[in-house]
LOPA-815393 format. One record per residue (C-alpha): x, y, z; residue in one letter. Coordinates in Angstrom, 1 decimal. Example, Ala and Ser with C-alpha at 12.3 -4.5 7.8 and 13.67 -1.06 7.14 Angstrom:
// residues 2
<east=12.3	north=-4.5	up=7.8	torke=A>;
<east=13.7	north=-1.1	up=7.1	torke=S>;
This chain:
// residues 419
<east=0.0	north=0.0	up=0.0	torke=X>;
<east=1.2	north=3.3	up=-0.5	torke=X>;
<east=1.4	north=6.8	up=1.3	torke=X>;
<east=-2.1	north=7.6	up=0.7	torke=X>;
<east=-5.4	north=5.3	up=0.2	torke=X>;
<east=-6.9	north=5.5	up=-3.8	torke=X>;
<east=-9.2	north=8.6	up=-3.1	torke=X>;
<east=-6.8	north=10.9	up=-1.8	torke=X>;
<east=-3.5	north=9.7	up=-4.4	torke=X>;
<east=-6.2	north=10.4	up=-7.3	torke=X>;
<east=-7.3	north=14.0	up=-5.5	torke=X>;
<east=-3.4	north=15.1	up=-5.2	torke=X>;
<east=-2.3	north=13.5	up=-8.3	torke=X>;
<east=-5.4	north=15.6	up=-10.1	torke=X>;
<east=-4.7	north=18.3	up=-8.2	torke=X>;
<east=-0.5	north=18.4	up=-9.9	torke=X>;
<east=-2.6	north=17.6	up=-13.0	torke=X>;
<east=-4.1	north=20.5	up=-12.7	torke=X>;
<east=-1.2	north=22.9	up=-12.1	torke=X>;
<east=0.5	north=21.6	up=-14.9	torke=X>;
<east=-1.9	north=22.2	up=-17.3	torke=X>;
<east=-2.4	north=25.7	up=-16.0	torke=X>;
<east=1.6	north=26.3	up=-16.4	torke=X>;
<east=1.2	north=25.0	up=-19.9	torke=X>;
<east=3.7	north=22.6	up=-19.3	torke=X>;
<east=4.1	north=19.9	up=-21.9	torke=X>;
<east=1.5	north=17.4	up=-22.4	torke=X>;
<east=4.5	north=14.1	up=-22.3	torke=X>;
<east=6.1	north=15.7	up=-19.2	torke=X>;
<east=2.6	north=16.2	up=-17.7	torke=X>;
<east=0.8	north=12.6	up=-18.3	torke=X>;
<east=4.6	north=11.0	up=-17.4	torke=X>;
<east=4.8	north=12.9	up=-14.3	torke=X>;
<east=1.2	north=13.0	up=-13.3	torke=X>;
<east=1.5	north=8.7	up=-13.4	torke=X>;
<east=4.5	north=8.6	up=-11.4	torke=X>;
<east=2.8	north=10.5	up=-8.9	torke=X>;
<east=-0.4	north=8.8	up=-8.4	torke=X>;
<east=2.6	north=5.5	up=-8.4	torke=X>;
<east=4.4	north=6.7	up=-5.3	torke=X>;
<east=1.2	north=7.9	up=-3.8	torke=X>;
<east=-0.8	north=4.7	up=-3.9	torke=X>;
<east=1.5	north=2.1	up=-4.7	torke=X>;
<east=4.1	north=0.5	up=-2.9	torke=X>;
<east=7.4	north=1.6	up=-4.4	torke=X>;
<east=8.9	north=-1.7	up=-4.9	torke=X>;
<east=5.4	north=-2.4	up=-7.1	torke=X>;
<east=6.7	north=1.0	up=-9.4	torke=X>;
<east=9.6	north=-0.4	up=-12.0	torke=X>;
<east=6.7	north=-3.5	up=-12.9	torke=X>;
<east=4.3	north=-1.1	up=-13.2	torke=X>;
<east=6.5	north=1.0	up=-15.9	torke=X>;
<east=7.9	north=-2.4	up=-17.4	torke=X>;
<east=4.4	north=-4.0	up=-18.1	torke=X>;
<east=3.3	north=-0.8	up=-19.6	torke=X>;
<east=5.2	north=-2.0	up=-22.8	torke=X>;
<east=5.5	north=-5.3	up=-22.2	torke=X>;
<east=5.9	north=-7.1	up=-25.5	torke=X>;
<east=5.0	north=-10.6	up=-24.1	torke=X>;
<east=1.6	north=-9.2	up=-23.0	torke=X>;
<east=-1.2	north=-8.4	up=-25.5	torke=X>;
<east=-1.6	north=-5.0	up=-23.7	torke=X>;
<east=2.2	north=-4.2	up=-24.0	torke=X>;
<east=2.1	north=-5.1	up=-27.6	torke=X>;
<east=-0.6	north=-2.9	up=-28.5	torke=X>;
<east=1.1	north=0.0	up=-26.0	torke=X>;
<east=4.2	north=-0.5	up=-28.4	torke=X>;
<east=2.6	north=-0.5	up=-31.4	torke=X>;
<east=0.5	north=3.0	up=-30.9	torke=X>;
<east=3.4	north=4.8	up=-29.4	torke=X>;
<east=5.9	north=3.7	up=-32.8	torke=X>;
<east=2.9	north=4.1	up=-35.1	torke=X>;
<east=2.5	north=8.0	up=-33.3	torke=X>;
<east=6.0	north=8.2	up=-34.3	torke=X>;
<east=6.1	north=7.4	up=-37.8	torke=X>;
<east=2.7	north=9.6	up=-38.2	torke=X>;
<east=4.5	north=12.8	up=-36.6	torke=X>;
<east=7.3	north=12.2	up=-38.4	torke=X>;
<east=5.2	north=11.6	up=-42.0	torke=X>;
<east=3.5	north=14.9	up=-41.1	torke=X>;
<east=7.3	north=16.9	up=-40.4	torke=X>;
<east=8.8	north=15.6	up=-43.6	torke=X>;
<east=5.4	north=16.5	up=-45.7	torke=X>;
<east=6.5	north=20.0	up=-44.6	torke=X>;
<east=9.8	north=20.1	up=-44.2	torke=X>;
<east=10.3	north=18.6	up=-48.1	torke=X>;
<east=7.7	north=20.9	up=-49.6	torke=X>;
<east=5.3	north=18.3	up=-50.9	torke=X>;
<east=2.2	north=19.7	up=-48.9	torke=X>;
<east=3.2	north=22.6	up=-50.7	torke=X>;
<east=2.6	north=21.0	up=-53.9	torke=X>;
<east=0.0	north=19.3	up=-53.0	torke=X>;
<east=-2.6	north=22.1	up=-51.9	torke=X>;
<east=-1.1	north=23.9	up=-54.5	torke=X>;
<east=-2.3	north=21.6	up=-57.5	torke=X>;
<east=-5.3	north=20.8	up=-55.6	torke=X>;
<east=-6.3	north=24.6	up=-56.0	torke=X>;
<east=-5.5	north=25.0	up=-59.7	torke=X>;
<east=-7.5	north=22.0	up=-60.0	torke=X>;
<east=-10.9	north=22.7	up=-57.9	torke=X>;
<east=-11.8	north=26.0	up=-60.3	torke=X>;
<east=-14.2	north=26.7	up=-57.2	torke=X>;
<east=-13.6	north=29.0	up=-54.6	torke=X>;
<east=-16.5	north=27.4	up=-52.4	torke=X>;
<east=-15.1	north=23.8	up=-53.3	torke=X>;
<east=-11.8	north=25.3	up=-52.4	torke=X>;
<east=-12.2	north=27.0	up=-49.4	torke=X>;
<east=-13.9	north=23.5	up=-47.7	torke=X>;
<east=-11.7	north=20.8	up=-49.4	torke=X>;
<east=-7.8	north=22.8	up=-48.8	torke=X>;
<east=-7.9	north=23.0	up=-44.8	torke=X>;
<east=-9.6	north=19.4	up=-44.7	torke=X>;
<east=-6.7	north=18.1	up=-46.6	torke=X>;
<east=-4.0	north=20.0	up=-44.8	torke=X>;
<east=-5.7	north=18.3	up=-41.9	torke=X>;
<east=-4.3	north=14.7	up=-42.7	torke=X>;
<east=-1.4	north=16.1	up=-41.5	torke=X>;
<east=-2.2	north=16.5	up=-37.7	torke=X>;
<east=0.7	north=19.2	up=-37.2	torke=X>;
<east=0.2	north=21.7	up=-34.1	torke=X>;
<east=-0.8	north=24.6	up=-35.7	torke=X>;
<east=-1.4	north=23.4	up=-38.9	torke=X>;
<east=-4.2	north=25.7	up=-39.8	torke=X>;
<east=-1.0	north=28.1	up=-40.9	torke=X>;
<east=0.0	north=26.0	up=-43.6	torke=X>;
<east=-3.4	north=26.3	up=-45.6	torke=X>;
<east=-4.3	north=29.9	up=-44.3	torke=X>;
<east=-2.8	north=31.8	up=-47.3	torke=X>;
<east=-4.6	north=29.8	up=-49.9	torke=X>;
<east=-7.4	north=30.3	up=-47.6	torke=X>;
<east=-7.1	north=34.0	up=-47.8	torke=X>;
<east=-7.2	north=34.2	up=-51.4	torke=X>;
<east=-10.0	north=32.5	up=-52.6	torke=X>;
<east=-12.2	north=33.6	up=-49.5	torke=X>;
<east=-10.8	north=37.4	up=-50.8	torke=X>;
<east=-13.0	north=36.5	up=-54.0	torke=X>;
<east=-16.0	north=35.9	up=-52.3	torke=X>;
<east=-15.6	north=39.4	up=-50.1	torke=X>;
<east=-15.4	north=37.6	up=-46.8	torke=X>;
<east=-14.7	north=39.1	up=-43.6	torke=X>;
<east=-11.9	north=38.0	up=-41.6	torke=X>;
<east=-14.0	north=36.4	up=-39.0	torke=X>;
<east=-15.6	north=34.4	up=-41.8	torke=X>;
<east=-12.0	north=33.3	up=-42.5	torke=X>;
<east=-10.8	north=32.4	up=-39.7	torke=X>;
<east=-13.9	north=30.3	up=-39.0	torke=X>;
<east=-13.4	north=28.6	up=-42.7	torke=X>;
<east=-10.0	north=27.7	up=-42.2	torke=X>;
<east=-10.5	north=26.4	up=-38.4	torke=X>;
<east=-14.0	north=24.2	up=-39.0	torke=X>;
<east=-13.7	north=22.7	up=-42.3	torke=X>;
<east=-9.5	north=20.8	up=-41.1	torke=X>;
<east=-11.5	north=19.9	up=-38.4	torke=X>;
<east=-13.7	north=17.9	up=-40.6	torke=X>;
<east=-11.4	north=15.3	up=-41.2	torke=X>;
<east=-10.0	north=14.0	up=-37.8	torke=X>;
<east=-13.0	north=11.7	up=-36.8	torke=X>;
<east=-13.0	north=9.6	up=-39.5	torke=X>;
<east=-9.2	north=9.6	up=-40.7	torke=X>;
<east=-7.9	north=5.9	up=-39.6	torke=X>;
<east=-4.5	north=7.5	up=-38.9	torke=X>;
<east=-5.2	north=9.9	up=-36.7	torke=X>;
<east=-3.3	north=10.0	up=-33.4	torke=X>;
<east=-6.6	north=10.7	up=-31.6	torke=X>;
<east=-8.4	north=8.0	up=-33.2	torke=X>;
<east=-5.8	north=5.5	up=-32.6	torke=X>;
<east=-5.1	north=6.5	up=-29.1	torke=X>;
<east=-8.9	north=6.4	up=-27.7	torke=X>;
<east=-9.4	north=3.0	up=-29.7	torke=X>;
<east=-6.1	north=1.6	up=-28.0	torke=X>;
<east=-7.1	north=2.6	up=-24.8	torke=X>;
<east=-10.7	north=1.7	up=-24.6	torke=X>;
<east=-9.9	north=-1.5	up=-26.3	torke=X>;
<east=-12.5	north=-0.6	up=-28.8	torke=X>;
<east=-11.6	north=-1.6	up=-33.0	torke=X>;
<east=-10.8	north=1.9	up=-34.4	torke=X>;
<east=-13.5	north=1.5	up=-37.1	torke=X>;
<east=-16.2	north=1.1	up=-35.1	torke=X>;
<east=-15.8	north=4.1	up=-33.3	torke=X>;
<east=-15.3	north=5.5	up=-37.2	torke=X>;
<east=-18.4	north=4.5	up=-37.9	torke=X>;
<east=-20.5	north=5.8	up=-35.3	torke=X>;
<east=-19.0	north=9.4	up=-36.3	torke=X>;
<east=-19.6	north=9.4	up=-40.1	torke=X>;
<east=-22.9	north=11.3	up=-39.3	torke=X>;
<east=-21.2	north=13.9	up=-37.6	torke=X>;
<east=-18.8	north=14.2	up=-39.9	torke=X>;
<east=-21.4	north=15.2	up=-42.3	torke=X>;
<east=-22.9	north=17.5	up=-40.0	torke=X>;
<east=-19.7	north=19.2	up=-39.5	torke=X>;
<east=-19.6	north=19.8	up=-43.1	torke=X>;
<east=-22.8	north=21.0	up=-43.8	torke=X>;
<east=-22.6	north=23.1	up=-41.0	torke=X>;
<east=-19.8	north=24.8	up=-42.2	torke=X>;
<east=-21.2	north=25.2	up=-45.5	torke=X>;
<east=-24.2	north=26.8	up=-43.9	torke=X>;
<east=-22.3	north=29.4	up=-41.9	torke=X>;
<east=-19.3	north=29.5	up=-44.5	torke=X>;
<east=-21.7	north=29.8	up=-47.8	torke=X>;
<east=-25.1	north=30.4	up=-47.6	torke=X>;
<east=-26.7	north=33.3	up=-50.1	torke=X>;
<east=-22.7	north=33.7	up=-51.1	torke=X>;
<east=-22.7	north=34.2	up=-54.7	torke=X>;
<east=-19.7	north=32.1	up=-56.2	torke=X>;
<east=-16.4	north=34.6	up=-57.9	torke=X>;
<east=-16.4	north=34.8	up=-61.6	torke=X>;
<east=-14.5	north=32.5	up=-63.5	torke=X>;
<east=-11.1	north=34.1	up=-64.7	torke=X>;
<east=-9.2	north=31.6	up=-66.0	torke=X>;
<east=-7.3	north=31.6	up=-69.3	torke=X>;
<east=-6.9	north=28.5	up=-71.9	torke=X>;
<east=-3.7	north=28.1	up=-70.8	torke=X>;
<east=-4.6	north=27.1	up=-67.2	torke=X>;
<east=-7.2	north=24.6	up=-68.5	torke=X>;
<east=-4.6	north=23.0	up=-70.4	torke=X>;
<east=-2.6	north=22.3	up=-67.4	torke=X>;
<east=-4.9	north=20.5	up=-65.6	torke=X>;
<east=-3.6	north=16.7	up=-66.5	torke=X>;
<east=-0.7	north=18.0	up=-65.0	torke=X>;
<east=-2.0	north=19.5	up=-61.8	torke=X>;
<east=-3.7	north=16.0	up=-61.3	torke=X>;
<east=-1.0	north=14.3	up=-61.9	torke=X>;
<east=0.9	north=16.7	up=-59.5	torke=X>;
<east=-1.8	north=15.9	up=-57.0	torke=X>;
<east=-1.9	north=12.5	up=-57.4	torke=X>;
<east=1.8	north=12.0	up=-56.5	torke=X>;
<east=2.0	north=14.2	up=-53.7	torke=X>;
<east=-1.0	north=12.6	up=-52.2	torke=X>;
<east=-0.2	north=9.2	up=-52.7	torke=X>;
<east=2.0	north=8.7	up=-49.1	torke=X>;
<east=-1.2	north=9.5	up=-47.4	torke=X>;
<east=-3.2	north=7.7	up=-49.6	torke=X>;
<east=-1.1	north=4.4	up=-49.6	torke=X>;
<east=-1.2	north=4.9	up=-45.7	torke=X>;
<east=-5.2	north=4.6	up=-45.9	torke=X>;
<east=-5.3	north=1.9	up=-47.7	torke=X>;
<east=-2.9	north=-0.1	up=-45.9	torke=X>;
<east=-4.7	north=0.5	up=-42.9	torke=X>;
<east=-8.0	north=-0.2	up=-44.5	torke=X>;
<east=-6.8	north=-3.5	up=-46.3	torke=X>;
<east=-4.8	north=-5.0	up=-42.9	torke=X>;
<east=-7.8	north=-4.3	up=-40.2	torke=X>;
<east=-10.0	north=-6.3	up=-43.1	torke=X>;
<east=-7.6	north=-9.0	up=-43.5	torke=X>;
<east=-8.7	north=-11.2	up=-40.8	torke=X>;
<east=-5.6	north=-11.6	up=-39.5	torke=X>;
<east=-6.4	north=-9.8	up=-36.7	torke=X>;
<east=-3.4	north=-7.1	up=-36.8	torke=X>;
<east=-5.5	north=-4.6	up=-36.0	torke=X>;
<east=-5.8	north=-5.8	up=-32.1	torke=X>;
<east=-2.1	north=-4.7	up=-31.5	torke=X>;
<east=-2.2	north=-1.9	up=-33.4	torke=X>;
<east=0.3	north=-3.6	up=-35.9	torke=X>;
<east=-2.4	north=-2.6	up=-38.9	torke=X>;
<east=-1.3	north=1.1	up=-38.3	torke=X>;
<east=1.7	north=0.5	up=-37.4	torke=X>;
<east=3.3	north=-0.7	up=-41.2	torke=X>;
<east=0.5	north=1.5	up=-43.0	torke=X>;
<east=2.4	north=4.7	up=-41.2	torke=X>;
<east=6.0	north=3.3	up=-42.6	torke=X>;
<east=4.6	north=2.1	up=-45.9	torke=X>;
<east=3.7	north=6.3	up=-46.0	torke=X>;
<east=7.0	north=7.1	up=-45.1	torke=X>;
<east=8.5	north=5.6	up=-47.7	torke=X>;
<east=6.1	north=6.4	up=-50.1	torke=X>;
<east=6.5	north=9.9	up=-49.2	torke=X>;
<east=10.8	north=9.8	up=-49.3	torke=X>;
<east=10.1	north=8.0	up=-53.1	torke=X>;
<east=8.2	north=11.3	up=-54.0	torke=X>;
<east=10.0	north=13.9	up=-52.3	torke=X>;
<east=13.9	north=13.0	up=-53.3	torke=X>;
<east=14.9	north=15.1	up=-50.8	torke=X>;
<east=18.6	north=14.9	up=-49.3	torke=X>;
<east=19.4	north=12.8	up=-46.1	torke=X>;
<east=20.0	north=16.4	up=-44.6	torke=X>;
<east=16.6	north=17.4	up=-45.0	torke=X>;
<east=14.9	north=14.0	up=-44.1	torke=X>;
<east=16.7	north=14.4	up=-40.9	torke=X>;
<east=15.3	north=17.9	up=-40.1	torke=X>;
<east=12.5	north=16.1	up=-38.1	torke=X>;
<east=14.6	north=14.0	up=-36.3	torke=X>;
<east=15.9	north=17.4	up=-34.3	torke=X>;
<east=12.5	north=18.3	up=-33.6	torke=X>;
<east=11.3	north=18.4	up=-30.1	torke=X>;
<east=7.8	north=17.9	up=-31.0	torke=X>;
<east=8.5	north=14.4	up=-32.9	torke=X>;
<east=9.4	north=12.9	up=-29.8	torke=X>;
<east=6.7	north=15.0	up=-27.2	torke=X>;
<east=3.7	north=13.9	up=-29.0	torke=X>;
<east=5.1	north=10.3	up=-29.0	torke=X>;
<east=6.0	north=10.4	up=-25.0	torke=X>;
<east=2.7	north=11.5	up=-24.7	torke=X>;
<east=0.9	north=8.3	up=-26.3	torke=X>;
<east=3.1	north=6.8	up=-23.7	torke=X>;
<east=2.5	north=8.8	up=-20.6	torke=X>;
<east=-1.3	north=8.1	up=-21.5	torke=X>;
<east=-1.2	north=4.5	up=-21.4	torke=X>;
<east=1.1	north=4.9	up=-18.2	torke=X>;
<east=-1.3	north=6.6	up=-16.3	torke=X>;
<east=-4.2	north=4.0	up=-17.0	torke=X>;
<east=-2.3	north=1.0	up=-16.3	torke=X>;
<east=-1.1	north=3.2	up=-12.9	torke=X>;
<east=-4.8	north=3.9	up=-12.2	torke=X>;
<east=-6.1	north=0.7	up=-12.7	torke=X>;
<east=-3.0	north=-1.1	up=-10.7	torke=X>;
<east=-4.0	north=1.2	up=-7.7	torke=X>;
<east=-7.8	north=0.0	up=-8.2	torke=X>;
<east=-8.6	north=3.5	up=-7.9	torke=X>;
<east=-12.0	north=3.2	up=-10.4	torke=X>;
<east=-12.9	north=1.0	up=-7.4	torke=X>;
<east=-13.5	north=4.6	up=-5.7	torke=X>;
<east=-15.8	north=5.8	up=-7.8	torke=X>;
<east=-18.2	north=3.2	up=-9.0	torke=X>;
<east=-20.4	north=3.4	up=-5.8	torke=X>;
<east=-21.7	north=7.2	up=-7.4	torke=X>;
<east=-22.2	north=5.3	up=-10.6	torke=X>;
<east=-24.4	north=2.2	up=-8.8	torke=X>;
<east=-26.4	north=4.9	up=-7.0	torke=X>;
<east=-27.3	north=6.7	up=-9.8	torke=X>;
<east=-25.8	north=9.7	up=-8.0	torke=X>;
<east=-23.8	north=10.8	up=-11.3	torke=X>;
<east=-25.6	north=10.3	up=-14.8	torke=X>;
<east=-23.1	north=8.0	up=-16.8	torke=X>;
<east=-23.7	north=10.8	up=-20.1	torke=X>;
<east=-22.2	north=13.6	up=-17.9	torke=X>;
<east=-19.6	north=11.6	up=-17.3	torke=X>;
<east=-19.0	north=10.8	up=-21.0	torke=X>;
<east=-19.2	north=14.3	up=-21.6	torke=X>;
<east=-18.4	north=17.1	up=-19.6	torke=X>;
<east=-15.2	north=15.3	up=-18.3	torke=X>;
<east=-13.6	north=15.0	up=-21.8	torke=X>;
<east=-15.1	north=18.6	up=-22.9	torke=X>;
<east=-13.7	north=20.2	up=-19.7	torke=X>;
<east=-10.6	north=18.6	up=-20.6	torke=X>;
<east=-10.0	north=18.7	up=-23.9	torke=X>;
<east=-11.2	north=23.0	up=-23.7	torke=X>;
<east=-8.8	north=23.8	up=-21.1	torke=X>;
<east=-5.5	north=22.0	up=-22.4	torke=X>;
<east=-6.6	north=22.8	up=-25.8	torke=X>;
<east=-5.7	north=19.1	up=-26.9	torke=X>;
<east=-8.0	north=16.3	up=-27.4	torke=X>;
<east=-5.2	north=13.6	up=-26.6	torke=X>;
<east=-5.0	north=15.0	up=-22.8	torke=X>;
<east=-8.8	north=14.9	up=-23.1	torke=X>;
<east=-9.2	north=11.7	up=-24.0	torke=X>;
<east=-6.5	north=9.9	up=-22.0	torke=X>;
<east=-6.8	north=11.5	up=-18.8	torke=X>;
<east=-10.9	north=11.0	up=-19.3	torke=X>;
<east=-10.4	north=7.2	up=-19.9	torke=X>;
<east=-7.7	north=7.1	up=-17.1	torke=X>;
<east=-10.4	north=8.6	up=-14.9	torke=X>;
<east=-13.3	north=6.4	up=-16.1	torke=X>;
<east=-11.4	north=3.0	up=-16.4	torke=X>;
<east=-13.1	north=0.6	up=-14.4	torke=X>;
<east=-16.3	north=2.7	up=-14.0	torke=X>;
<east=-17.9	north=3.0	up=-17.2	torke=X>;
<east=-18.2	north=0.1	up=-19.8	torke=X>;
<east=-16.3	north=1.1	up=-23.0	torke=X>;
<east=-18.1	north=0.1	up=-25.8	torke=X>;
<east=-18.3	north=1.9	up=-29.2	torke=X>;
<east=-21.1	north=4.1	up=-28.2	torke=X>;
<east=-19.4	north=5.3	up=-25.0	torke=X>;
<east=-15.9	north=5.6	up=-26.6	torke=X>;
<east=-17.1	north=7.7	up=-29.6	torke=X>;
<east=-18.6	north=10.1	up=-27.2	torke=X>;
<east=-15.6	north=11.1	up=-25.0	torke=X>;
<east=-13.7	north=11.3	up=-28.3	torke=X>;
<east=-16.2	north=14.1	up=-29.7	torke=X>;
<east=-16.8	north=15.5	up=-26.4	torke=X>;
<east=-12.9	north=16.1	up=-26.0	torke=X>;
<east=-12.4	north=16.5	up=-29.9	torke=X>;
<east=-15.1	north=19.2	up=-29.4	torke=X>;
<east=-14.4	north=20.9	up=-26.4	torke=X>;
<east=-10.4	north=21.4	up=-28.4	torke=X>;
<east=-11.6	north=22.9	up=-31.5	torke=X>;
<east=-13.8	north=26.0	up=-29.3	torke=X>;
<east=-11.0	north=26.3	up=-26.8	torke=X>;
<east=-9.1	north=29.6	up=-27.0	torke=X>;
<east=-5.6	north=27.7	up=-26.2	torke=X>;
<east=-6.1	north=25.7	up=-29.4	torke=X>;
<east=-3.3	north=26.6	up=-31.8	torke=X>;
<east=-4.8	north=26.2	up=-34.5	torke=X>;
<east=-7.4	north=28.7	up=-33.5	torke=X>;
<east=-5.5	north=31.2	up=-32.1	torke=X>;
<east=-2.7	north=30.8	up=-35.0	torke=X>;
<east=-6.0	north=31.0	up=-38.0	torke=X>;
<east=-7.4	north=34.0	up=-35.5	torke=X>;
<east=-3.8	north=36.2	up=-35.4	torke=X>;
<east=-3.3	north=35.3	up=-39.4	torke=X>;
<east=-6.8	north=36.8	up=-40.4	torke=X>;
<east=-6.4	north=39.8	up=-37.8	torke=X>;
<east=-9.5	north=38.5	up=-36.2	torke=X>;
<east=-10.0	north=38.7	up=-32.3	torke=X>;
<east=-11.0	north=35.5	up=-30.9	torke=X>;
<east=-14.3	north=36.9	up=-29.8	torke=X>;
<east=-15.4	north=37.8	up=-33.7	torke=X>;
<east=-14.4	north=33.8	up=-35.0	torke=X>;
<east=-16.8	north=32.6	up=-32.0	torke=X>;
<east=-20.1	north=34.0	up=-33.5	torke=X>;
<east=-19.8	north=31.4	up=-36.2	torke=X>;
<east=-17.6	north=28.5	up=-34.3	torke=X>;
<east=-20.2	north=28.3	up=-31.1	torke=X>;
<east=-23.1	north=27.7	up=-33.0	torke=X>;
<east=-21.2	north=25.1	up=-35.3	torke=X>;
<east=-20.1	north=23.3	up=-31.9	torke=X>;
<east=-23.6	north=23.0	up=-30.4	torke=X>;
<east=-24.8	north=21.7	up=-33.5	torke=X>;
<east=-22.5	north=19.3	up=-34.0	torke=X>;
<east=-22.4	north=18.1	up=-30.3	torke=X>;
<east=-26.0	north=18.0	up=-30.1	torke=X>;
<east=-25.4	north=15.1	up=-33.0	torke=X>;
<east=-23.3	north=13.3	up=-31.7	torke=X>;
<east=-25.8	north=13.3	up=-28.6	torke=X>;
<east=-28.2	north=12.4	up=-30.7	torke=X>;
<east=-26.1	north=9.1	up=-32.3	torke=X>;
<east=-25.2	north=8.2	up=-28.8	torke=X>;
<east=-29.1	north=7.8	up=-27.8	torke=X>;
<east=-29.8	north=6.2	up=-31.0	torke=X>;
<east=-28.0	north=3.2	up=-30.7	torke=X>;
């Protein structure tokens, strides 16, 4: 037994939570640190190094799985780094616009495909194309910044490698594509909720293009096509291993090639030098994101070693606490005051481990709860990066974003109840 009994280590460990979060200290330093805590608070110390060994214990299932998210979070952060660091997400929103003739089309499809690339503050990288079509259809900066924030949103809860997706699947022990499935809906909300807000009595820009540009457009596919295709081959790995049958998808192996297939798809493309496919490899954030992944499943195994859930499933039994608040305002709370939906989501399942039954319904709620609660929160990069771009105060960007958020939560309500 340790210092303190499970109530109290999970009040104090919370409580550190908490401070770090408010100090904006990093996310991998903060779930690590937080775990070790609640270790020496509630465990015996000699009970510690198994704790952290087992964690990635390649003889256990569990360990397996651990390993396999935390090198798969790697290879994704890395695929996203050298997209950028190469230039080849340059040329691929680039021939994306000269082929979408649109400015509506344009405005919705660029920011959702920047957003395979789940890069902090990645709303920069699509803002300036962003700015120039939405200058043809007279928009105001607020109307900007809310375009370029809501529609890369779009993507994330259906996108089979996001870090997100694979992170609340791994940890809730729930197949990835069931929790996809259940958020389709949503998905299409988002989109025509943005379309709404974004487009609606907007009359489209005249058409100003020359024969010359038209003429090009084999080879802006064919541009497109190429610089897509690490992505793309990434998907369809993915897809084609979790419907194999061989059952890959259970240790997280499926996303684990599909990520390094991308890779080298993407090194094929890009015929960049070994000094610039090394660039990433110096970057702090490569490796913070991935410790992260890791300090997440730390602090549930910690938790659920302690047989601190054990605490709280009296209020649960009782019907003292609704199970649908707990689903909700935990992982919203969360994932609006760290401004990141993986601290949402891992320190919500840490805290609901043992106490709510994860099943595909519950798990897809706390993801869009937390994934939610991130996209309104004013610590969100990308928000505040899209907001000081389009020289739009926060408070101007929330008159479209609020109602966008209610709207979609109030779906994924909705989908919860329904099934």
């Amino acid at each position: 037994m340790g210092f303190l009994n499970p109530l109290h280590a999970i009040i104090v460990s919370f409580c550190f939570l908490g401070i770090m979060i408010y100090k904006r200290v990093n996310l991998a330093i903060t779930l690590n640190a937080t775990a070790l805590l609640l270790a020496l608070l509630s465990l015996e110390w000699s009970a510690i190094p198994t704790v952290v060994y087992e964690n990635t214990n390649y003889a256990t299932p569990e360990g397996r799985l651990a390993i396999s998210v935390v090198l798969a979070t790697f290879g994704i952060m890395l695929l996203s780094q050298l997209y950028n660091e190469t230039g080849v997400i340059n040329r691929l929103s680039e021939s994306l616009s000269r082929i979408v003739k649109n400015s509506k089309v344009v405005l919705s499809v660029i920011p959702a495909i920047i957003g395979f690339l789940p890069v902090p503050g990645g709303a920069l990288m699509s803002a300036p194309i962003v700015d120039s079509e939405a200058e043809k259809l007279k928009f105001t900066p607020e109307k900007k910044a809310y375009v370029n924030l809501w529609f890369r949103h779009t993507i994330f809860p259906v996108y089979p490698i996001s870090q997100l997706l694979i992170t609340t699947a791994a940890l809730t022990a729930i197949p990835m594509f069931l929790i996809i499935l259940r958020q389709i809906p949503v998905v299409i909300v988002m989109i025509a909720v943005g379309c709404i807000f974004s487009f609606w009595k907007v009359s489209e820009a005249k058409d100003k293009q020359n024969s010359e540009e038209k003429n090009n457009s084999n080879s802006d596919l064919r541009d497109f096509l190429i610089s897509f295709s690490p992505i793309l081959a990434t998907i369809v790995v993915v897809v084609g291993l979790s419907l194999s049958g061989f059952g890959l998808s259970k240790q997280g192996f499926d996303i684990l090639v599909a990520t390094f297939i991308g890779l080298i798809f993407l090194v094929a493309i890009s015929k960049s030098s070994i000094k610039v496919l090394a660039k990433p490899f110096k970057s702090w954030g490569l490796y913070g994101v991935t410790f992260a992944v890791y300090g997440a499943f730390l602090l549930r195994n910690t938790i659920v070693t302690a047989g601190i859930s054990e605490v709280f499933k009296p209020f649960i039994a009782n019907g003292n606490v609704d199970t649908v608040v707990l689903l909700t305002v935990i992982p919203g709370i969360l994932g609006f005051l760290t401004g990141s939906p993986l601290a949402g989501v891992s320190i919500s399942v840490s805290i609901l481990y043992g106490i709510v039954a994860f099943s595909p319904q519950t798990a897809s709620l706390i993801y869009m709860s937390s994934y939610l609660g991130y996209i309104i929160a004013p610590t969100h990069l990308c928000f505040r990066f899209t907001a000081d771009y389009f020289k739009c105060p926060l408070g101007k960007a929330y008159k479209y974003v609020v109602p966008s958020f209610l709207v979609t939560f109030a779906t994924a309500l909705l989908i919860y109840f329904l099934a």
